[in-house]
DSSP file (Angstrom, degrees, kcal/mol; ACC not computed):
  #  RESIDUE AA STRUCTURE BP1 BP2  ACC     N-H-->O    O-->H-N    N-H-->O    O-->H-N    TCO  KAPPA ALPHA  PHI   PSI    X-CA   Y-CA   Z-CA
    1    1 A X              0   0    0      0, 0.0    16,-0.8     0, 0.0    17,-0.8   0.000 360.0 360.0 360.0 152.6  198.8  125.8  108.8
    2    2 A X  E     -A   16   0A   0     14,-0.2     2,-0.4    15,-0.2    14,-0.2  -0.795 360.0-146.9-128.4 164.1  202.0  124.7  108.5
    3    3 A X  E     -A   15   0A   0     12,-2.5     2,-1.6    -2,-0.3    12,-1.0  -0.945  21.7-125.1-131.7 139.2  205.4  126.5  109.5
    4    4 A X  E     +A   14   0A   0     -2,-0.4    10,-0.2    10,-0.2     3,-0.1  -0.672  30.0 178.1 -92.6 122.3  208.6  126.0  107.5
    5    5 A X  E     +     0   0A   0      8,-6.5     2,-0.3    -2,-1.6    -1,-0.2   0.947  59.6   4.7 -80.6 -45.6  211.4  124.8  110.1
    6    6 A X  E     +     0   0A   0      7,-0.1     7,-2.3    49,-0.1    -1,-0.3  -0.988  54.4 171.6-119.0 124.5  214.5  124.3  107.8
    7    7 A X  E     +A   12   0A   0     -2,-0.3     2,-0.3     5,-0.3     5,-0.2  -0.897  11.4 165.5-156.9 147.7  215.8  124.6  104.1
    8    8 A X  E >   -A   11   0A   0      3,-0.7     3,-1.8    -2,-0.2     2,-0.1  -0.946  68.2 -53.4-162.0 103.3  218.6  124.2  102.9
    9    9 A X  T 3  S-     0   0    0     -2,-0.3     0, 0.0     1,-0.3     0, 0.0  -0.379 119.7 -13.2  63.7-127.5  218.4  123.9   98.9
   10   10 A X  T 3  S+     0   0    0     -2,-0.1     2,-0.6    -3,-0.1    -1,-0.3   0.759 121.3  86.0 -70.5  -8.2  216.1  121.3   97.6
   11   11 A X  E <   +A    8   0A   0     -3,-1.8    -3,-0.7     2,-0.0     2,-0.4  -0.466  57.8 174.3-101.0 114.2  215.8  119.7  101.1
   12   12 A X  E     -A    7   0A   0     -2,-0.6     2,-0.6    -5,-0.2    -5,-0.3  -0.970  17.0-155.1-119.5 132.5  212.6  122.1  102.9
   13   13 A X  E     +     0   0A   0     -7,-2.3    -8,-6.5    -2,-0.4     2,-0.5  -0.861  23.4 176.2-107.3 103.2  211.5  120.5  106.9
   14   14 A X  E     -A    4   0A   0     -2,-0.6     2,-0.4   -10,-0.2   -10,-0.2  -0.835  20.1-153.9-115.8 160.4  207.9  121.6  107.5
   15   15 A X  E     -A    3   0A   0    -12,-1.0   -12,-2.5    -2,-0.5     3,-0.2  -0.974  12.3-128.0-119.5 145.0  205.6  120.8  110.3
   16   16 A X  E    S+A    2   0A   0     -2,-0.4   -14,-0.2   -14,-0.2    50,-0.1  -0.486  85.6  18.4 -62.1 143.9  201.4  120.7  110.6
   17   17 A X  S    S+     0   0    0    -16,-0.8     2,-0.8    12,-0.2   -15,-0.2   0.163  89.6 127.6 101.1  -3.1  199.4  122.3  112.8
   18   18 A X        +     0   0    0    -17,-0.8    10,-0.2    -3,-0.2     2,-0.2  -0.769  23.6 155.9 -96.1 104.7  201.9  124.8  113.9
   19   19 A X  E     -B   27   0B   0      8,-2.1     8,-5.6    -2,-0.8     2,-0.3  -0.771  28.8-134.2-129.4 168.9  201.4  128.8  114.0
   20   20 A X  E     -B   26   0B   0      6,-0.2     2,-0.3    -2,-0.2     6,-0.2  -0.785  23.5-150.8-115.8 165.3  202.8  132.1  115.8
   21   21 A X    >   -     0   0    0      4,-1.9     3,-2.5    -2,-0.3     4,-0.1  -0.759  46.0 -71.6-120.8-167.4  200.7  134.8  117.3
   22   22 A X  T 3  S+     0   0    0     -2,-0.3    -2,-0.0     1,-0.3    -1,-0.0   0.725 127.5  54.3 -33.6 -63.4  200.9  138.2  117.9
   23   23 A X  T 3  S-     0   0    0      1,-0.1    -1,-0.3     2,-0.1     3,-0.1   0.505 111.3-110.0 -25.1 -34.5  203.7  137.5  121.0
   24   24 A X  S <  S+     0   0    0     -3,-2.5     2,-0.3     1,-0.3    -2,-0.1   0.585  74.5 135.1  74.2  -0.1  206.0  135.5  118.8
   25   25 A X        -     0   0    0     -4,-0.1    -4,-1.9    26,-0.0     2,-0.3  -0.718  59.0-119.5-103.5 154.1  205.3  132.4  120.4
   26   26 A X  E     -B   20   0B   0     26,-1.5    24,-2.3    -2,-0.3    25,-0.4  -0.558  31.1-171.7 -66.7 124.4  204.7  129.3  118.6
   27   27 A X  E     -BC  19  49B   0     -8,-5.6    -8,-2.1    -2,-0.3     2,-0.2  -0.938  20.2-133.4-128.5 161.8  201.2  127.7  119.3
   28   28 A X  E     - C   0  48B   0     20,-1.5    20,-1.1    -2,-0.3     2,-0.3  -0.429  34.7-179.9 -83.0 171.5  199.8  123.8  118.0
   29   29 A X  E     + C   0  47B   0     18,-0.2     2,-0.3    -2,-0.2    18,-0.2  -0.716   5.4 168.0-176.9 132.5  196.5  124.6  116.6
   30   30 A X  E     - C   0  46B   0     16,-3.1    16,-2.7    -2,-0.3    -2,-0.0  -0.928  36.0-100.1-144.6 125.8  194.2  121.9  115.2
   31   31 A X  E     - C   0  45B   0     -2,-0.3     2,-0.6    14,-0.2    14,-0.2  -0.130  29.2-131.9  -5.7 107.4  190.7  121.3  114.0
   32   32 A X        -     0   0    0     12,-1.2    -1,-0.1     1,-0.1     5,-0.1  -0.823  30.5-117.1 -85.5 111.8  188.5  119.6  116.3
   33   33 A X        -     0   0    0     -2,-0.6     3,-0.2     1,-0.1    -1,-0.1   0.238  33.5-116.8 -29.6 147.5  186.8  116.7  114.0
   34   34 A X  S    S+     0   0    0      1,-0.2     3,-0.5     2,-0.1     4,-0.2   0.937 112.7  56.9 -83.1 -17.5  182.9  117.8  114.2
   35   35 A X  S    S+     0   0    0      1,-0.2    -1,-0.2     2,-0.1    -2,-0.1   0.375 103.9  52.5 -50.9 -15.4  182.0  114.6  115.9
   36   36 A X  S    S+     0   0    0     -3,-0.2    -1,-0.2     1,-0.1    -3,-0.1  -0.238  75.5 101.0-141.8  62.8  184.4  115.2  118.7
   37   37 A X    > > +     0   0    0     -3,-0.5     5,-1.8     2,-0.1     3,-1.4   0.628  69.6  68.1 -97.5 -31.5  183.4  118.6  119.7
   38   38 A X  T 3 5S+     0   0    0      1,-0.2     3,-0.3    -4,-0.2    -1,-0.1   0.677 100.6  51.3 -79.4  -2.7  181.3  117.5  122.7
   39   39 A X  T 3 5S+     0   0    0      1,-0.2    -1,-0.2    35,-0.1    -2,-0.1   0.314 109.3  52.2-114.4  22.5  184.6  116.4  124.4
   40   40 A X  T X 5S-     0   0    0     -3,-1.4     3,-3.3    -8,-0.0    -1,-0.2  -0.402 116.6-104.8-142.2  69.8  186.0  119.5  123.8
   41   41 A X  T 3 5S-     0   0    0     -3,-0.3    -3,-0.2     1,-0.3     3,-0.1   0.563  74.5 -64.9 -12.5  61.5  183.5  121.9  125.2
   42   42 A X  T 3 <S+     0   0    0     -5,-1.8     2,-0.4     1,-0.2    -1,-0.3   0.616  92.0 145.4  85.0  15.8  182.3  122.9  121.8
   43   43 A X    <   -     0   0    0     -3,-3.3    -1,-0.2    -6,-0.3    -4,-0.1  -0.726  44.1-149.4-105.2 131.6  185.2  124.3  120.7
   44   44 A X  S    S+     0   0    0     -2,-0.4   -12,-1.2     1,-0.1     2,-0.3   0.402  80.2  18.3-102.3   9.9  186.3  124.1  117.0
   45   45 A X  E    S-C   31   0B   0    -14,-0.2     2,-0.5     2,-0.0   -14,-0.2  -0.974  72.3-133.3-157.0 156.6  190.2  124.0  117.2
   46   46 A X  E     -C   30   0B   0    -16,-2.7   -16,-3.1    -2,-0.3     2,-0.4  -0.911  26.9-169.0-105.4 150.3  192.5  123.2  120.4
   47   47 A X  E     +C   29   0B   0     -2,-0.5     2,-0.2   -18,-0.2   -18,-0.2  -0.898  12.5 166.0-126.2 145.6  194.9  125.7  120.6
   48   48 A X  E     -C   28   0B   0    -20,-1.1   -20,-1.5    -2,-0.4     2,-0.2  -0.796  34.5-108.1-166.1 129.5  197.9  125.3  122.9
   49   49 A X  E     -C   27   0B   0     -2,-0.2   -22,-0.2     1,-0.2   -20,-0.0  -0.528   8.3-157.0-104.3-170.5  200.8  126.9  123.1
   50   50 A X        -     0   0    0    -24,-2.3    -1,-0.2     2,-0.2   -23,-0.1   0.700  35.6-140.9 -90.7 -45.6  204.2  125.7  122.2
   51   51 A X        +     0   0    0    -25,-0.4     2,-0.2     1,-0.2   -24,-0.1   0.927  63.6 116.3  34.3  67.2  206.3  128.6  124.8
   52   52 A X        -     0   0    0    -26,-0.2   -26,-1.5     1,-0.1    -2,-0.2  -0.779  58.0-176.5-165.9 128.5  208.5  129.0  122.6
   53   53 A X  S    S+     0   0    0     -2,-0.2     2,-0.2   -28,-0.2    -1,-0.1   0.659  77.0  86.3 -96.3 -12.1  210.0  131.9  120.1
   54   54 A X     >  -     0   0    0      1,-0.2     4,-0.7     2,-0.1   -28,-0.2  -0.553  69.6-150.1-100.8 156.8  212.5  129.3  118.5
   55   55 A X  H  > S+     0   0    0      1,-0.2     4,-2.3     2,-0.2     5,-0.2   0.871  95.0  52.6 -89.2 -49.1  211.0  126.9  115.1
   56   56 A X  H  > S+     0   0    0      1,-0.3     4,-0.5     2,-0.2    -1,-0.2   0.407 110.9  44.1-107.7  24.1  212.8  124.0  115.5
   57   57 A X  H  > S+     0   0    0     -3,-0.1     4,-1.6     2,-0.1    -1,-0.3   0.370 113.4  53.0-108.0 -15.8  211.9  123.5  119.4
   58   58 A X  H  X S+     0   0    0     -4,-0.7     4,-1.5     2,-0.2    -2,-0.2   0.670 111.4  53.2 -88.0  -7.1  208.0  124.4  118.5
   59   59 A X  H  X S+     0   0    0     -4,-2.3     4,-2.4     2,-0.1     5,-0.3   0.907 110.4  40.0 -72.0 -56.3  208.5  121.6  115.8
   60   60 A X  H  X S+     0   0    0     -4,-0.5     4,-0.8     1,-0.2    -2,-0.2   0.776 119.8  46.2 -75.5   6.4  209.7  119.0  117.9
   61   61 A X  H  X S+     0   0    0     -4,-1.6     4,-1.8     2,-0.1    -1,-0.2   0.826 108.0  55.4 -95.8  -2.0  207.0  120.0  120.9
   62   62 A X  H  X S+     0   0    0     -4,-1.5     4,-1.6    -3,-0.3     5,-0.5   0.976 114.4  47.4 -66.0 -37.0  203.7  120.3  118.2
   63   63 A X  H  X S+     0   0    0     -4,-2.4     4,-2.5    -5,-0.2    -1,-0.2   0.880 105.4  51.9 -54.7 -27.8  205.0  116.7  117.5
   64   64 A X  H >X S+     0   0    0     -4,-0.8     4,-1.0    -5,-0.3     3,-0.8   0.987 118.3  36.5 -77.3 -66.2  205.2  116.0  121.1
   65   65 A X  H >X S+     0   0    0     -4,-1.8     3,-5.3     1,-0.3     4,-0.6   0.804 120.3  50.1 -50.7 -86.1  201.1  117.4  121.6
   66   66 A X  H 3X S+     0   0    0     -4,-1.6     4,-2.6     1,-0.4    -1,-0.3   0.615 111.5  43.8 -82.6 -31.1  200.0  115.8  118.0
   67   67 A X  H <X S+     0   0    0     -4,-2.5     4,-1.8    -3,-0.8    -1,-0.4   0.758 121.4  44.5 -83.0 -14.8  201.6  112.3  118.9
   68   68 A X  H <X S+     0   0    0     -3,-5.3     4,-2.6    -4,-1.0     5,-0.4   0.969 112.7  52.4 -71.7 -66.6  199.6  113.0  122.9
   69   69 A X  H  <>S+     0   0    0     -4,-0.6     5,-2.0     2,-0.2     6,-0.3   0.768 112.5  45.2 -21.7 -62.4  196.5  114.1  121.0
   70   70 A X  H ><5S+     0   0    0     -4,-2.6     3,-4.1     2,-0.2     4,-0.3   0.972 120.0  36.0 -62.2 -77.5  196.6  110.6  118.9
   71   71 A X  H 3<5S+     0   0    0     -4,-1.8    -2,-0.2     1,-0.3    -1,-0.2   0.729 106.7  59.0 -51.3 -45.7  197.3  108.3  121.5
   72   72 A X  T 3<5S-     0   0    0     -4,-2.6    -1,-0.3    -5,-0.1    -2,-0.2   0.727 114.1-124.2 -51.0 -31.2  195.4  109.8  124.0
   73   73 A X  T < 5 +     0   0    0     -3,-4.1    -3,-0.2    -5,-0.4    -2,-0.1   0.602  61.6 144.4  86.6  -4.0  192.0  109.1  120.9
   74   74 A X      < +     0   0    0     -5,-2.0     2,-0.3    -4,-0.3    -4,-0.1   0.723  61.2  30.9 -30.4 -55.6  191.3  112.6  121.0
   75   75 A X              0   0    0     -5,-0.3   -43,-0.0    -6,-0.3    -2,-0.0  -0.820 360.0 360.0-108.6 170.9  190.5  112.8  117.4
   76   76 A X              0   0    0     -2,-0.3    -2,-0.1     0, 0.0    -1,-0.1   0.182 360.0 360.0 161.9 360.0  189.1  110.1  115.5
């Protein structure tokens, strides 16, 4: 799911992977590939959250987790 951060006319700034719950706080939330479920005790999305009510500081920290996630090899 994606969350719209900005727009302003044509110009719309959205981010992946980014949703709120119940609370109001922003959480990352992603698919775990089905091949790399056994390093993530079986679990079929990581959830994490963001701690944060405001959109354009849970965009730049899901970037900060997706860009950990990737390097780190997490999914693949």
């Amino acid at each position: 799911m994606a969350i719209v951060v900005c727009q302003a006319g044509a110009l719309r700034l959205t981010v992946k992977y980014v949703t709120t719950w119940k609370d109001g706080i922003f959480y990352y939330a992603r698919r775990v590939p089905a091949d790399m479920k056994q390093h993530h005790q079986g679990k079929a999305t990581i959830r994490q959250s963001l701690k944060t009510r405001d959109p354009l500081v849970a965009a730049r920290e899901a970037l900060n987790v997706d860009f950990r996630l990737e390097l780190t090899r997490d999914f693949h």
